[in-house]
C-alpha positions in Angstrom: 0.0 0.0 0.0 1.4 3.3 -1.1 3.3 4.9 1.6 2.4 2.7 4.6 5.1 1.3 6.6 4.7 -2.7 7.6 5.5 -4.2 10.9 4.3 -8.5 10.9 4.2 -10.0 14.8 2.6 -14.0 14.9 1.8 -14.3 18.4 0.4 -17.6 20.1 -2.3 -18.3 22.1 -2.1 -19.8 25.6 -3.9 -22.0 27.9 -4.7 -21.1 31.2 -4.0 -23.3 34.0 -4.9 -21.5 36.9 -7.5 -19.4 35.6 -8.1 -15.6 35.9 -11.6 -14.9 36.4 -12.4 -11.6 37.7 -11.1 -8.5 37.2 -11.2 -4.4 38.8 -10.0 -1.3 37.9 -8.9 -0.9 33.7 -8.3 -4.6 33.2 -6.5 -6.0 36.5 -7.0 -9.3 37.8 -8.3 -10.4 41.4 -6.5 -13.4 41.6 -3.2 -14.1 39.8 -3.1 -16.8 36.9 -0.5 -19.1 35.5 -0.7 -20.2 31.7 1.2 -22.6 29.2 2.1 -20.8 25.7 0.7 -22.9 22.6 2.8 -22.8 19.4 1.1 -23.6 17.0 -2.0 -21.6 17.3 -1.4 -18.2 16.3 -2.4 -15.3 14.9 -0.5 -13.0 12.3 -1.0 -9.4 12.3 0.2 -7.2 9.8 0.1 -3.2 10.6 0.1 -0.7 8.2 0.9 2.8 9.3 1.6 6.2 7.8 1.6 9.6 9.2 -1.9 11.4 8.7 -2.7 14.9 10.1 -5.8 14.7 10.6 -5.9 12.6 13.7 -5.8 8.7 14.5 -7.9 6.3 12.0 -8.1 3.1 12.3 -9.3 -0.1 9.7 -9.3 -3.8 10.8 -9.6 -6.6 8.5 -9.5 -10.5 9.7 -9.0 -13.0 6.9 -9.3 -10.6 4.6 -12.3 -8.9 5.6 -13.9 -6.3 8.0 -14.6 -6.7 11.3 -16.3 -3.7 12.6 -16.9 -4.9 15.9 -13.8 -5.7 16.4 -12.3 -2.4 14.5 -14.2 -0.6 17.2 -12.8 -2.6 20.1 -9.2 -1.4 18.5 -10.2 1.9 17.9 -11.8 2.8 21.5 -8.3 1.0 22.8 -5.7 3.1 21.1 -8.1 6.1 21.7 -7.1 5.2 25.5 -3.7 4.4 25.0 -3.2 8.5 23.8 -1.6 9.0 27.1 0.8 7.0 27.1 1.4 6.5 23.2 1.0 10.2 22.2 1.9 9.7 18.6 -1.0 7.5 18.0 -2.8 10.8 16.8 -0.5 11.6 14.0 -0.9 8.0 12.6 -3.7 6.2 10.3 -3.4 2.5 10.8 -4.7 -0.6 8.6 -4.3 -4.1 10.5 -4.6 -7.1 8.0 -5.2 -10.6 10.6 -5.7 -14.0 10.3 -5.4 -17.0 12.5 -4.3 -20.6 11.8 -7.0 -22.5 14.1 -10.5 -22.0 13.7 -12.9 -19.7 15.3 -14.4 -21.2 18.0 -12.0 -23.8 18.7 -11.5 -23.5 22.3 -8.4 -21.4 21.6 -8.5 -17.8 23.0 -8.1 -15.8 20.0 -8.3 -12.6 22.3 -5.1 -13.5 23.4 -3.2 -14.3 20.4 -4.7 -11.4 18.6 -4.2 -8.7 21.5 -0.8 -9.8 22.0 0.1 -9.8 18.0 -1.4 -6.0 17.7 0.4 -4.6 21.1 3.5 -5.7 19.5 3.2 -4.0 16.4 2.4 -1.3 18.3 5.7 -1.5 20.8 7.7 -1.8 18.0 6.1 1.3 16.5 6.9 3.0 19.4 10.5 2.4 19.2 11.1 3.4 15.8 9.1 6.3 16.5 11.0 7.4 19.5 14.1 6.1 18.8 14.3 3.6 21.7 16.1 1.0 21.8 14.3 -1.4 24.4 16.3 -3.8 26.5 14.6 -7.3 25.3 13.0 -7.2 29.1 11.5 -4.0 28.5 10.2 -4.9 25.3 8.4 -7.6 26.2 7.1 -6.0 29.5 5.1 -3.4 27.8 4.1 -5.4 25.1 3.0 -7.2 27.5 1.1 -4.7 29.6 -0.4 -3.1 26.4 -1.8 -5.9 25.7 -3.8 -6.8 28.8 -5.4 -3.5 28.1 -6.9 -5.5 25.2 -7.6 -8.9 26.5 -6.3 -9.9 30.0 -5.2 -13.4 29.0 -3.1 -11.6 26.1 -0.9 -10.2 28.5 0.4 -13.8 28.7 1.0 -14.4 25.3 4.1 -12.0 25.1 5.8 -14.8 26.7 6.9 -18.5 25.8 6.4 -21.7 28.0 4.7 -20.7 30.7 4.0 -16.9 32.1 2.7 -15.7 35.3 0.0 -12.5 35.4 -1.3 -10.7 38.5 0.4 -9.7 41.7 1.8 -12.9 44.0 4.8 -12.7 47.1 5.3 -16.0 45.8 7.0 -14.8 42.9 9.3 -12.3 42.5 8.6 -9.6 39.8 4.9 -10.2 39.5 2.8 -7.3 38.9 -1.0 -6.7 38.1 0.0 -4.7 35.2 1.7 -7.1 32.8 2.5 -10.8 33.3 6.3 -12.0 33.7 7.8 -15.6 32.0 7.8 -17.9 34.8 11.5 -18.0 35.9 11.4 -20.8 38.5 13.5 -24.3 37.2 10.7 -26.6 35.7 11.2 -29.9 35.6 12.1 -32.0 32.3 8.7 -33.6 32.3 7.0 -30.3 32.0 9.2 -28.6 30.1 8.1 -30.4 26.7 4.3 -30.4 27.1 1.6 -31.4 24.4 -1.6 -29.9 24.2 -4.5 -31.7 22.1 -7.5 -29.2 21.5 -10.7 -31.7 20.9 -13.3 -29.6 19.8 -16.8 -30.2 21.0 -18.6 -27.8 19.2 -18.1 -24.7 16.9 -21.1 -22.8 18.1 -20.7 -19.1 19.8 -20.6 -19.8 23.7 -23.4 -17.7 25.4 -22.0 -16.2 28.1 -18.7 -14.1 26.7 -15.9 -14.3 29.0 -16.1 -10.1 29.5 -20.0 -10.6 30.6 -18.4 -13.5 32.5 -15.9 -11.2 34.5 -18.3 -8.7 35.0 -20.7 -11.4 36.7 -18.1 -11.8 39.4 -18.2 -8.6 40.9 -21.1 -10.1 42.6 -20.7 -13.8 42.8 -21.4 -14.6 46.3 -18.6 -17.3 45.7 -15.9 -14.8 44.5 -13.7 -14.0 47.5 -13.4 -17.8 48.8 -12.8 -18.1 44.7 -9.8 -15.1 44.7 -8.2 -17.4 47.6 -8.4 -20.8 46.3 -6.6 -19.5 43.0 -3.3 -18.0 45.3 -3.4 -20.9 47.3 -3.6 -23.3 43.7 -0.6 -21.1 42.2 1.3 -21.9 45.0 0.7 -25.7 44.8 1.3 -25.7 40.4 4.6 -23.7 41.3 6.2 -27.0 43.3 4.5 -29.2 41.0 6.1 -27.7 37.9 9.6 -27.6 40.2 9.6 -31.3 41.0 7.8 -32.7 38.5 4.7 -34.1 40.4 2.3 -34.4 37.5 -0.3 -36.3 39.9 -0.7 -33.3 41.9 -0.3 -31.2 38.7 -3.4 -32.9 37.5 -5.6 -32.8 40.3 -5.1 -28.9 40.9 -5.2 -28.3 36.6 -8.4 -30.6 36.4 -9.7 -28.5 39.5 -9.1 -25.3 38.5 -11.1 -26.2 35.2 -14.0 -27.2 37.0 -14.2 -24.1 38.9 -14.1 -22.2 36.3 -17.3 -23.6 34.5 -19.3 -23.6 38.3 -18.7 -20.0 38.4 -19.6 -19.8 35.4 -23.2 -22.4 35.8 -23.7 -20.2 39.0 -23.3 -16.7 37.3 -26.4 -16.7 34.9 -28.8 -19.1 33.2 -26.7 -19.1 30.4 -23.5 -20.1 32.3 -23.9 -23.8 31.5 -20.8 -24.1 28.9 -20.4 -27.6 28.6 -21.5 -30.1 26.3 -22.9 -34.1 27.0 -19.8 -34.3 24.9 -17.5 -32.6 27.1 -18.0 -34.7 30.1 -17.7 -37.8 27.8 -14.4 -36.6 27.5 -13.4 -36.1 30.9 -14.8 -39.7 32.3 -13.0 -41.2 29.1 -9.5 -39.0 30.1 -10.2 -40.2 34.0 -11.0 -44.1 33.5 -8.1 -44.2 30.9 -5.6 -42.5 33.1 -7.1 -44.8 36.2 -6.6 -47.8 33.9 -3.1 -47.2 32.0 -1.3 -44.9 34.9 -0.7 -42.8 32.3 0.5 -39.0 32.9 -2.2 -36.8 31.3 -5.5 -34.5 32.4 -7.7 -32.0 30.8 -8.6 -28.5 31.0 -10.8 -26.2 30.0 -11.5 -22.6 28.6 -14.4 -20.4 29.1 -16.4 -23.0 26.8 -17.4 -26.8 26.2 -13.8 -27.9 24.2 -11.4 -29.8 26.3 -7.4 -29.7 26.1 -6.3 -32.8 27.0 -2.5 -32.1 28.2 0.5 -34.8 28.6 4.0 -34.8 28.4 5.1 -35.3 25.1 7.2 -38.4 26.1 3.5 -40.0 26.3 2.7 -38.7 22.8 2.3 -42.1 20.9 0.0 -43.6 23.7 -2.0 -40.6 24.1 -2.3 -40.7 20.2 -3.7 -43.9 20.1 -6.1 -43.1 22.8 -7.6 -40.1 20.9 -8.2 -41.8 18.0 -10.0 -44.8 19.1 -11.8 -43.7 22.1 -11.6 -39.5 22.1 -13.0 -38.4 18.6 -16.2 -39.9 18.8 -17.0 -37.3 21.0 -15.6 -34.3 18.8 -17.4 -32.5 16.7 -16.8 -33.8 12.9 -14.0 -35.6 14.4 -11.9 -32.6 14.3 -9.0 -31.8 17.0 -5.9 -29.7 16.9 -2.6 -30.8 18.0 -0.4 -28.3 19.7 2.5 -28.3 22.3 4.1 -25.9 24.6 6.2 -23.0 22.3 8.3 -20.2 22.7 6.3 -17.5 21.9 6.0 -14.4 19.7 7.7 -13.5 16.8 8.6 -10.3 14.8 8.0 -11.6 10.7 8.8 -7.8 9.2 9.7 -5.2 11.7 12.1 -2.3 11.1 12.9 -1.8 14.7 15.6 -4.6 16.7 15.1 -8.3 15.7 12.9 -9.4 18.2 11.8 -13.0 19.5 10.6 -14.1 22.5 
């Protein structure tokens, strides 16, 4: 396009495993959360930029075409981010997306979309201002421009697994952006595979901002802020000593959770499918009968990632083909695995990767 500049960031999505739900203030959490980093579900964003005097304009395209719901939910948050990204103003911006997993799929585009667009626009800001950001700093406000966007994107900025929201338990934390989790993990979790069975395609009813917002006045909330810290702190020694029994039992619980808040929010709260909890007995009587390492989790919706070390990869194959895709819609599943995160396709400021 004549005269626009280009900056390309793919950014993955990630998988929560103690779950954020609940948030105050402009987009902080009430209870801190821990995620895995997929690699390959990801989004690539392309921005387009030129100088324009006549004040900040903004177009969004996703596969090619508009999205004007989502062009306003990018336009009212670089009209907020005028503060602290002054030069916003003087630009008019085109952002070409697309993702490489369906919609739907039990993959939180919000957080591989957010994360791709508030890198562009870090990267923007460097060339702009001349900066040259330590890798650190980069990646830190990436990361908190993001979670103005989407709170799980905050998380994205980072590969393997990243911590967001405020815990004494971990140095560095903040409510403001999330940080990579810097604690040794053991082997067993440090190659992690991640299969995506997808239930159903259909648009959940509850969306997970309506969902947040129904917690300000959950009668459950506060015992539910608590039991999150006091999760964290038991996933942290799991993912130290490599205790994937215990890593189960508080993954598999923080799931649950998740969908009774949810069930006890609003009528429409109930998420899951007959299909999903087909699933979970299958994943629970095959682990009780084979020993082996693997559980499931859930997003704000009825799929079910069923995660495993990838050492188990050719068992846990077998078993998804003869006994787990009955249950998925069209048969279809995607199969990921822990990744590294983010990175920069065509950007004119430093090389950047995280």
């Amino acid at each position: 396009m004549t005269d626009f500049q280009k900056i390309t960031w793919q950014s993955p999505s990630n998988i929560a495993l103690i779950k954020y739900w609940g948030k105050h203030g402009h987009q902080l959490p009430c209870n801190p959360s821990l995620s895995m980093t997929l690699d390959k579900a990801r989004t690539t964003t392309s921005m387009y930029y030129r100088a324009d005097s006549h004040g900040l304009k903004v177009k969004y395209l996703f596969e090619g075409k508009k999205q004007e719901e989502f062009e306003m939910k990018i336009l009212k948050l670089m009209i907020s981010l005028q503060d602290e990204m002054p030069f916003l103003n003087q630009y008019e911006f085109r952002f070409e997306s697309s993702n490489n997993f369906p919609h739907s799929a039990g993959i939180a585009s919000s957080a591989s979309s957010m994360s791709a667009l508030a890198l562009c626009l870090v990267s923007l800001e460097e060339i702009l201002l001349k900066e040259n950001y330590s890798r650190e700093d980069f990646l830190k406000r990436a990361s908190h421009i993001a979670r103005l966007g989407s709170g799980s994107a905050s998380r994205s900025i980072f590969g393997n697994y990243a911590l967001w929201g405020h815990t004494d338990d971990l140095e560095q934390s903040s409510d403001e952006y999330a940080i990579p989790f810097t604690l040794p993990v053991h082997e067993k979790f440090a190659a992690m595979g991640d299969a995506v069975l997808l239930v159903s395609s259909q648009q959940k009813s509850v969306s997970s901002s309506l969902g947040h917002h129904l917690m300000t006045v959950h009668p459950f909330a506060e015992a539910r802020y608590k039991q999150a810290e006091t999760n964290l702190q038991a996933l942290m020694v799991c993912l130290q000593v490599g205790d994937f029994e215990s890593f189960a039992c508080i993954v598999e619980n923080e799931a649950l959770t998740l969908h009774s808040l949810l069930m006890t929010s609003s009528d429409d709260g109930l998420l899951l499918k007959a299909n999903t909890l087909h699933i979970i007995d299958e994943i629970r009587r095959f682990r009780s009968e084979t020993g082996l390492q693997m559980c499931f989790t859930l997003d704000a919706g009825p799929n079910v990632h069923l995660l495993y070390p990838l050492g188990e990869r050719e068992k846990v194959m077998d078993f998804i083909t003869f006994r787990l895709l009955r249950f998925c819609e069209n048969e279809q599943w995607i199969d990921d695995q822990i990744g590294t995160g983010p990175v920069c396709t065509e950007c004119h400021s430093m090389e950047r990767s995280s």
